[in-house]
C-alpha positions as CSV (number, residue, x, y, z in Angstrom):
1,X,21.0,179.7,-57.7
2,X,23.0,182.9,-59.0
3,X,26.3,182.1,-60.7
4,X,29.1,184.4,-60.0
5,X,31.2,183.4,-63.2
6,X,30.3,182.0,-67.0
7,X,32.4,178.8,-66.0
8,X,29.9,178.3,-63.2
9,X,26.9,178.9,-65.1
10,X,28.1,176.6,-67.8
11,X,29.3,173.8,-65.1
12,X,27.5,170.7,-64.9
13,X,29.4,167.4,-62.4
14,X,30.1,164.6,-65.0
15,X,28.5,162.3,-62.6
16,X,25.4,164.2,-63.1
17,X,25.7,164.3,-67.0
18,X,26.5,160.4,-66.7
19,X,23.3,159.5,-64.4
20,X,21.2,161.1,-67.3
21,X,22.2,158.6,-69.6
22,X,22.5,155.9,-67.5
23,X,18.9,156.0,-65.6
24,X,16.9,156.0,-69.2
25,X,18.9,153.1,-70.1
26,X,18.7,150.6,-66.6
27,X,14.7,151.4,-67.1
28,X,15.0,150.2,-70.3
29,X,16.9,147.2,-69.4
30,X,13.7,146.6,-65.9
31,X,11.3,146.7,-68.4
32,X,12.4,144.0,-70.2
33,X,13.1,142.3,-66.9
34,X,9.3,143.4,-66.3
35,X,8.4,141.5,-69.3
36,X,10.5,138.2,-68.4
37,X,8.9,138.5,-64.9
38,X,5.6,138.5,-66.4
39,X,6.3,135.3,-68.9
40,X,7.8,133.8,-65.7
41,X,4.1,134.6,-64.1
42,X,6.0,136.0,-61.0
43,X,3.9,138.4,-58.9
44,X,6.4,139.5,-56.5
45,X,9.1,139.9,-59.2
46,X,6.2,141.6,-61.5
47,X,5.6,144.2,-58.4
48,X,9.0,145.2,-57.2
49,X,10.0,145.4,-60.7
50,X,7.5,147.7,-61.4
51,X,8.1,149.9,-58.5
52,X,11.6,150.2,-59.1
53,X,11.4,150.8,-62.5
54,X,9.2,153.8,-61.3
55,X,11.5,154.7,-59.0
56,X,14.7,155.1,-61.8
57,X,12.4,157.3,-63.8
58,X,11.1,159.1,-60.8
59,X,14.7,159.8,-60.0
60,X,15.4,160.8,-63.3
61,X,12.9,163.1,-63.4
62,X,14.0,164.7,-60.5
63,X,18.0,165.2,-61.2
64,X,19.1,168.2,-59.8
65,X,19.1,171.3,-62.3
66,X,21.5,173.8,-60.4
67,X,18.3,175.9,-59.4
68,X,15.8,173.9,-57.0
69,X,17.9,172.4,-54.3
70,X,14.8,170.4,-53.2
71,X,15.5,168.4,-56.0
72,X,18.4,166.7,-54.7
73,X,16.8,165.8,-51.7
74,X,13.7,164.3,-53.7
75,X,15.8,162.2,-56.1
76,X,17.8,161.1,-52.8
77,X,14.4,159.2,-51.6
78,X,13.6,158.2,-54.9
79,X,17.3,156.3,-55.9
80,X,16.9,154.7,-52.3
81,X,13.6,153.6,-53.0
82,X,14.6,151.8,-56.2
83,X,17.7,150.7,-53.8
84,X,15.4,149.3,-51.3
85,X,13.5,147.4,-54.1
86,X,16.3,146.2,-55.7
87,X,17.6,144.7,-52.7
88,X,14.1,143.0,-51.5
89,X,13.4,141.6,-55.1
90,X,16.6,140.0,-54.2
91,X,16.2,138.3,-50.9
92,X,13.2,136.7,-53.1
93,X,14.9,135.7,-55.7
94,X,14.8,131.9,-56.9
95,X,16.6,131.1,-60.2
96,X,19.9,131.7,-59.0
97,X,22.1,133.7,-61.6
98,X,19.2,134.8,-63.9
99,X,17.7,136.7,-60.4
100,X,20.9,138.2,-59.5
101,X,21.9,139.8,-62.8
102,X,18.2,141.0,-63.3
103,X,18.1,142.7,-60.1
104,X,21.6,144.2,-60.2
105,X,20.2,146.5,-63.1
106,X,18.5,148.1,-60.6
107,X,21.0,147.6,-57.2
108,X,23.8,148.3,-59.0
109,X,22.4,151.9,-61.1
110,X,20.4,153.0,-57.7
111,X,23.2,152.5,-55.6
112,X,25.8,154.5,-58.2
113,X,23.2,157.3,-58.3
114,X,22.8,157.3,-54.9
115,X,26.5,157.7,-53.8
116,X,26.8,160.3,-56.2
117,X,23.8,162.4,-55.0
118,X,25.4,162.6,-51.4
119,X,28.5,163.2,-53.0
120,X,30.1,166.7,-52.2
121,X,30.4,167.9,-55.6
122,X,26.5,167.4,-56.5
123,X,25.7,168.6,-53.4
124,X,26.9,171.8,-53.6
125,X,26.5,172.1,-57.2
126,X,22.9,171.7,-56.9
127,X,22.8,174.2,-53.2
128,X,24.5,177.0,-55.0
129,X,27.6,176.6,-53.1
130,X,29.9,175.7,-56.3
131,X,32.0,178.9,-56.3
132,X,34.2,180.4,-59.3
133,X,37.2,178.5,-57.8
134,X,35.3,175.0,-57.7
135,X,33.3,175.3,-61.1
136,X,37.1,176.0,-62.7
137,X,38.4,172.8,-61.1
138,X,34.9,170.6,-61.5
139,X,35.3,171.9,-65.6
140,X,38.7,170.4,-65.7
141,X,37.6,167.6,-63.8
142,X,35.1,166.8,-66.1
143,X,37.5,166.7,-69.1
144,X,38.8,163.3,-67.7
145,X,36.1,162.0,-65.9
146,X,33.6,162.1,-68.9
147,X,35.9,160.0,-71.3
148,X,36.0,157.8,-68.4
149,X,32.2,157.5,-67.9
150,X,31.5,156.5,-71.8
151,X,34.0,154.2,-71.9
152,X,32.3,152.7,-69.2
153,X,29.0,152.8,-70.6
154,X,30.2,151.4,-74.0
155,X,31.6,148.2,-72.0
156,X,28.7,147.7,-70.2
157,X,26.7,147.7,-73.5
158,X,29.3,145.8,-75.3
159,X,29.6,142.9,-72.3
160,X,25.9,142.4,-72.8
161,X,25.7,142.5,-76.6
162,X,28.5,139.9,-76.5
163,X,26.5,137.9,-73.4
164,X,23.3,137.5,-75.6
165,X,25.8,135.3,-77.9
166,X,27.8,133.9,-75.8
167,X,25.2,132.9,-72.8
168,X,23.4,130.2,-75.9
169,X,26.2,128.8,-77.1
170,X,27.5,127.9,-73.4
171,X,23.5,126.5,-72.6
172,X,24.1,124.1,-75.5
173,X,27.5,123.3,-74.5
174,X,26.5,122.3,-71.1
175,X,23.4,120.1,-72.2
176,X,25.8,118.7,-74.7
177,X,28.3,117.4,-72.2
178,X,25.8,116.6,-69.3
179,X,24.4,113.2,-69.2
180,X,21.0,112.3,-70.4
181,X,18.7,114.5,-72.8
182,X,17.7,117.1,-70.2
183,X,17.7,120.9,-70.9
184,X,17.7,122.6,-67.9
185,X,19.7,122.2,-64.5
186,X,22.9,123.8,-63.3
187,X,26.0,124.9,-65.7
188,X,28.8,122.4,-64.9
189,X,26.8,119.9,-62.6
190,X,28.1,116.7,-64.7
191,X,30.1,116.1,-67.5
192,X,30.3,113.7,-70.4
193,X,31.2,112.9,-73.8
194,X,28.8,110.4,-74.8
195,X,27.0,112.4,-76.8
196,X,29.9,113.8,-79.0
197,X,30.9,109.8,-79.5
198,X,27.3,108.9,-80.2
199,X,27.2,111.5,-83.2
200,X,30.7,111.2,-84.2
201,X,30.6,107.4,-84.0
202,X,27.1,107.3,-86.4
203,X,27.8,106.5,-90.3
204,X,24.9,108.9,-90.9
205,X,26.2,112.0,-89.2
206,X,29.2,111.8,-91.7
207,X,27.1,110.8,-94.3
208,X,24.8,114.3,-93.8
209,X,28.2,116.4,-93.2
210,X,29.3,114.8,-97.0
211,X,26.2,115.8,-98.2
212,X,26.5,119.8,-96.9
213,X,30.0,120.0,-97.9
214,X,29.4,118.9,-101.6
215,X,26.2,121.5,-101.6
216,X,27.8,123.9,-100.1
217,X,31.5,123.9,-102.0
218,X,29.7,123.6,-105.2
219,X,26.9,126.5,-104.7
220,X,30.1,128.4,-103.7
221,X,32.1,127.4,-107.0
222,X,29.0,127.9,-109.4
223,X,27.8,131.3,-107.2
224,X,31.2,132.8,-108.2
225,X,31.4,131.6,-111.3
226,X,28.1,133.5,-112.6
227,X,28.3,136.5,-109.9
228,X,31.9,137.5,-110.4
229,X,31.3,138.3,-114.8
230,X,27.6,139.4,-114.0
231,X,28.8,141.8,-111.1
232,X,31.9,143.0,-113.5
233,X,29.5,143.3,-116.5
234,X,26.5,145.3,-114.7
235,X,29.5,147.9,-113.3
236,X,31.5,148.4,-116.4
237,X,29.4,148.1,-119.4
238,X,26.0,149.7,-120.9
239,X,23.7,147.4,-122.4
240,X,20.3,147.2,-123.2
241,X,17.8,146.1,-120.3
242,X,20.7,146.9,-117.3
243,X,18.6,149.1,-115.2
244,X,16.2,146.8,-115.2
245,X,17.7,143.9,-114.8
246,X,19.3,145.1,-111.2
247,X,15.9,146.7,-110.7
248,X,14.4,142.8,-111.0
249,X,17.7,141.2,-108.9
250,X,16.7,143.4,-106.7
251,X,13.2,143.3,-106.9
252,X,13.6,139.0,-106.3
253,X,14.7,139.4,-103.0
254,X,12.0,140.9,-101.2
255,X,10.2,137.9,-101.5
256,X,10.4,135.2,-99.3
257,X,12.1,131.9,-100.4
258,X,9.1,129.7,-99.8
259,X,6.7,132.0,-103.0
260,X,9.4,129.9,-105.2
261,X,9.2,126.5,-103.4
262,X,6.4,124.7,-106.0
263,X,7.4,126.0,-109.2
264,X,11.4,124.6,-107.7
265,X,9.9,121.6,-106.6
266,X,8.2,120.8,-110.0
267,X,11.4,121.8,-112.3
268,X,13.4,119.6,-110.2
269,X,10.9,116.8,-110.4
270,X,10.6,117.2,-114.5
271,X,14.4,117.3,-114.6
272,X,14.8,114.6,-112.2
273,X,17.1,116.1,-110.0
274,X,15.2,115.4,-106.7
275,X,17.5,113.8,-104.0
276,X,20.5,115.2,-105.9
277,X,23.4,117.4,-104.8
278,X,23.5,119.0,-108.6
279,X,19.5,119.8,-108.1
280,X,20.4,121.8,-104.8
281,X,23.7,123.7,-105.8
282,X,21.9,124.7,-108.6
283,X,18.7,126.2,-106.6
284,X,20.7,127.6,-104.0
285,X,23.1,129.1,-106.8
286,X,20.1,130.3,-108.4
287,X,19.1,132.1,-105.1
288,X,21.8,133.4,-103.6
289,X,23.0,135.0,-107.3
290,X,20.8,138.0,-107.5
291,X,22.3,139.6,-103.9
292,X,25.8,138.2,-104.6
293,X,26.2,140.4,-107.9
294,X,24.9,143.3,-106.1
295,X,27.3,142.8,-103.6
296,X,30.7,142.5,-106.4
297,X,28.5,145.6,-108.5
298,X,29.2,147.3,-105.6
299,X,32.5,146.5,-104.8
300,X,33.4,147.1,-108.7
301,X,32.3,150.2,-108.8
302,X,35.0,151.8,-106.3
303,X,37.4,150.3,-108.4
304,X,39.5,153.0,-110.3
305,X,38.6,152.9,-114.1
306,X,41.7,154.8,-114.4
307,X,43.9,151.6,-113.9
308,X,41.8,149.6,-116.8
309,X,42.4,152.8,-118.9
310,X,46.2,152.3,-118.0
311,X,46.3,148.6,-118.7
312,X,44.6,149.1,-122.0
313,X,47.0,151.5,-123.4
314,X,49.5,149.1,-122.1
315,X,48.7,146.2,-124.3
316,X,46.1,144.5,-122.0
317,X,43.1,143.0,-123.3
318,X,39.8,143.3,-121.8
319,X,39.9,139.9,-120.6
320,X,43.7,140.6,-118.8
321,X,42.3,143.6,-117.7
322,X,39.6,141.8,-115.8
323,X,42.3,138.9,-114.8
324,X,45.1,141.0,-113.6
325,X,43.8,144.1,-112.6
326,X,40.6,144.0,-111.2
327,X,40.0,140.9,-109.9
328,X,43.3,140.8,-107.8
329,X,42.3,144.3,-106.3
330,X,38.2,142.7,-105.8
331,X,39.4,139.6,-103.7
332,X,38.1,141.1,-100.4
333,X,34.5,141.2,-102.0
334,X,35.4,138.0,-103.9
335,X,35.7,136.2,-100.3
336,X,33.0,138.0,-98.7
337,X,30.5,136.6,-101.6
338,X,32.4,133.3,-101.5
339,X,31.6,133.5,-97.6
340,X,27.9,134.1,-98.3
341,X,27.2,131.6,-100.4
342,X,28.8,128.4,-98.5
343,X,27.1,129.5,-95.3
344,X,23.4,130.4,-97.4
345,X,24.0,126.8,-98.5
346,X,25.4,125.2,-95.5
347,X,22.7,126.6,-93.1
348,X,19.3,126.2,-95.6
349,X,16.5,124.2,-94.1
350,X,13.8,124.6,-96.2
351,X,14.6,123.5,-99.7
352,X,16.7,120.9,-98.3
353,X,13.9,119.2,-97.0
354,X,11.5,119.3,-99.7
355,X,13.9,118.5,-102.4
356,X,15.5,115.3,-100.6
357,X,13.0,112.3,-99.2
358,X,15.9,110.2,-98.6
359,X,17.8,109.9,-95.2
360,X,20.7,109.5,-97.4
361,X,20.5,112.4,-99.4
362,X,19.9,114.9,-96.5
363,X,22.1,117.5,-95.7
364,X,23.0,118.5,-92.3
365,X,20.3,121.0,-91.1
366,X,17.9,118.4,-92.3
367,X,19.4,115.6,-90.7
368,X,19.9,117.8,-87.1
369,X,16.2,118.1,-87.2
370,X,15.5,114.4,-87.7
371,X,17.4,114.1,-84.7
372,X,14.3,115.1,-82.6
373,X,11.2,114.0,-83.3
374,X,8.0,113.9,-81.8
375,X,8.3,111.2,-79.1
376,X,12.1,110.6,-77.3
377,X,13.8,113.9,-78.0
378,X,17.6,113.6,-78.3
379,X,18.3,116.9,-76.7
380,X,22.2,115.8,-76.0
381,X,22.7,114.4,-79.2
382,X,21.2,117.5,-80.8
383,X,23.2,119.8,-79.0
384,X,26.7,118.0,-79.5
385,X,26.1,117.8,-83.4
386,X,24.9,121.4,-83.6
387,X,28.5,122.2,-81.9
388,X,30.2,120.2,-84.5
389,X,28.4,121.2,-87.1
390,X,29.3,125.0,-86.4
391,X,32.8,124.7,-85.9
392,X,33.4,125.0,-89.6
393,X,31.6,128.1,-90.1
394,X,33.6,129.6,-87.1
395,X,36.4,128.8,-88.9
396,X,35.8,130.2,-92.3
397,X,34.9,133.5,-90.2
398,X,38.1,133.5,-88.4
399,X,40.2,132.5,-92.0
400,X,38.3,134.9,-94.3
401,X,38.6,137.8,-91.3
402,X,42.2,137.6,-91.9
403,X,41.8,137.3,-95.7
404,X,39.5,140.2,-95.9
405,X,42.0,142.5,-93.6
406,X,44.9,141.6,-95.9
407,X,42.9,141.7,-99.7
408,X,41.6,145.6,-98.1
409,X,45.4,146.2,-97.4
410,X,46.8,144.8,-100.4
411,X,44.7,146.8,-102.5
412,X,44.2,150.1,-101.8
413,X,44.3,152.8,-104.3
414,X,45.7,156.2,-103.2
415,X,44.4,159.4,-105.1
């Protein structure tokens, strides 16, 4: 195709710009589809899937490049080929809304693609009809079109990322308010609350929440105590063995938590602190306390040394300076560490369980897992207590977001 301007040469429809991002990405999203086809042991799903996932690509391959106007034509067939496919899979699908959101990512990209393709503007853009007039108007075109196609893009992303949290929690929500223990069926078939007065109604539920909050206030309480002077002390002062001490805090955390599970188990024992609150606040202190001070370190660090300086010559002590100065200014770090160690504590499993035989003594993970054992699963009771167990932690996320926000607010340092 000869150009008869540099704004022509240099042209390129949005739409076209768009489809090259967006074809990579739908196969992408089929061959995961591909996968769940194959776990599902679907032939016919496993076959069209295939073929229209070869079909994107094949049409992506073949997008029209301003210079070989059989291109257009070629990725024509191909985008109705995945089209056609899409639309078959379809008409064999049998799961109901899993089917029709799996085969829209390759109706609903094909069938874009494909209007655009017999659009005018690629049309002629890739025949070498786009003259000096039109490439001026398609370059000023594209200046609001293309913000308009990434926003779109980002959406589409951002709906799913937000679906692959949100489509869990309202699967448990609907086997927590359906009758009986079963987890399958359809959304919003039946509803009940037994379960929820089943939980709420048993001494031991309240017995296990008791149990958390206690472990978890007091890891949170002793975590700060020990990380907020450690974190302060590793930033500000130089003392023998600092280096490697952070070196070894953060050498401790590349191991999993279950290397240290005998050695805990037999301390505990010798101290007698087995089915204890004290013996788990103190291991999950313990745990939690080489990440926490990294976390304040960090945080102290961008403090302005300037301001102690000030303070100093103002009279202040170094333990003022710490009290009034920078701890005030540290609070949004203060409640993100204060945030990570009540929900390390509140969520831990695996300690919990060794270090507490008693049905008394166990904390709530521990006590949700009781709740299904090998014969009689209490799938509905399960799922309602999992729902109240994680509406404090929703909470303290909502609360501390706000906290956080303000602390960052309050106090900035301009320089």
């Amino acid at each position: 195709m000869k150009t008869d301007s540099i704004a022509q040469r240099y042209y390129n429809p949005a739409e076209l710009s768009a489809l090259k991002l967006w074809l990579p990405a739908a196969a992408l999203v089929n061959l995961v589809i591909l996968a769940g086809e194959a776990l599902r042991g679907n032939p016919a799903g496993i076959t069209l899937t295939a073929l229209g996932l070869a079909a994107l690509l094949l049409c992506r391959w073949l997008l029209p490049d301003g210079l070989a106007a059989w291109r257009l034509q070629a990725a024509r067939v191909a985008t109705g080929a995945a089209l056609l496919l899409g639309s078959a899979s379809l008409l064999l699908a049998r799961d109901g809304l899993y089917d029709l959101w799996s085969r829209s990512w390759l109706i609903i990209p094909s069938g874009i693609a494909l209007a655009w393709l017999f659009g005018g503007r690629i049309s002629k853009w890739a025949t070498g009809q786009c003259n000096h007039q039109a490439a001026e108007r398609g370059l000023a075109r594209n200046k609001r079109l293309e913000p308009r196609l990434e926003s779109i893009g980002l959406h589409v992303f951002l709906v799913h990322a937000a679906a692959i949290v949100i489509v869990p929690v309202i699967w448990i929500s609907d086997v927590a308010v359906s009758p009986g223990n079963v987890l399958g069926g359809a959304i919003g078939d039946a509803f009940t609350l037994e379960h929820f007065e089943r939980v709420l109604g048993g001494a031991q539920f309240w017995i296990w929440t008791r149990n958390s909050l206690v472990v978890a206030i007091g890891t949170t309480l002793v975590g700060l105590a020990l990380a907020v002077p450690a974190g302060y002390a590793f930033s500000r002062f130089d003392f023998a063995g600092r280096r490697q001490s952070m070196f070894l805090f953060m050498l401790i955390q590349m191991f999993p938590g279950i290397i240290i599970l005998v050695p805990y188990f037999m301390v505990m024992k010798t101290l007698g602190l087995l089915n204890t609150s004290i013996g788990l606040i103190i291991v999950y202190s313990v745990t939690a306390l080489p990440l926490c001070v990294w976390m304040l370190k960090g945080f102290f660090d961008t403090v302005p040394r300037a301001l102690e300086e000030a303070a100093v010559l103002d009279g202040c002590s170094q333990f003022d300076v710490f009290f009034r100065i920078v701890l005030p200014l540290s609070l949004p770090a203060v409640a993100m560490t204060a945030l990570f160690s009540f929900l390390a504590a509140w969520n831990e499993f695996l300690l919990a369980l060794v270090f507490n035989t008693s049905n008394d003594r166990f904390t709530l993970p521990v006590g949700l897992a009781s709740m299904i054992p090998v014969t009689g699963q209490q799938w509905g009771d399960f799922a309602a207590a999992s729902i109240v167990v994680s509406i404090p932690v929703v909470v303290l996320f909502v609360l501390f977001q706000r906290a956080l926000i303000q602390g960052l607010s309050a106090g900035s340092v301009k320089g």
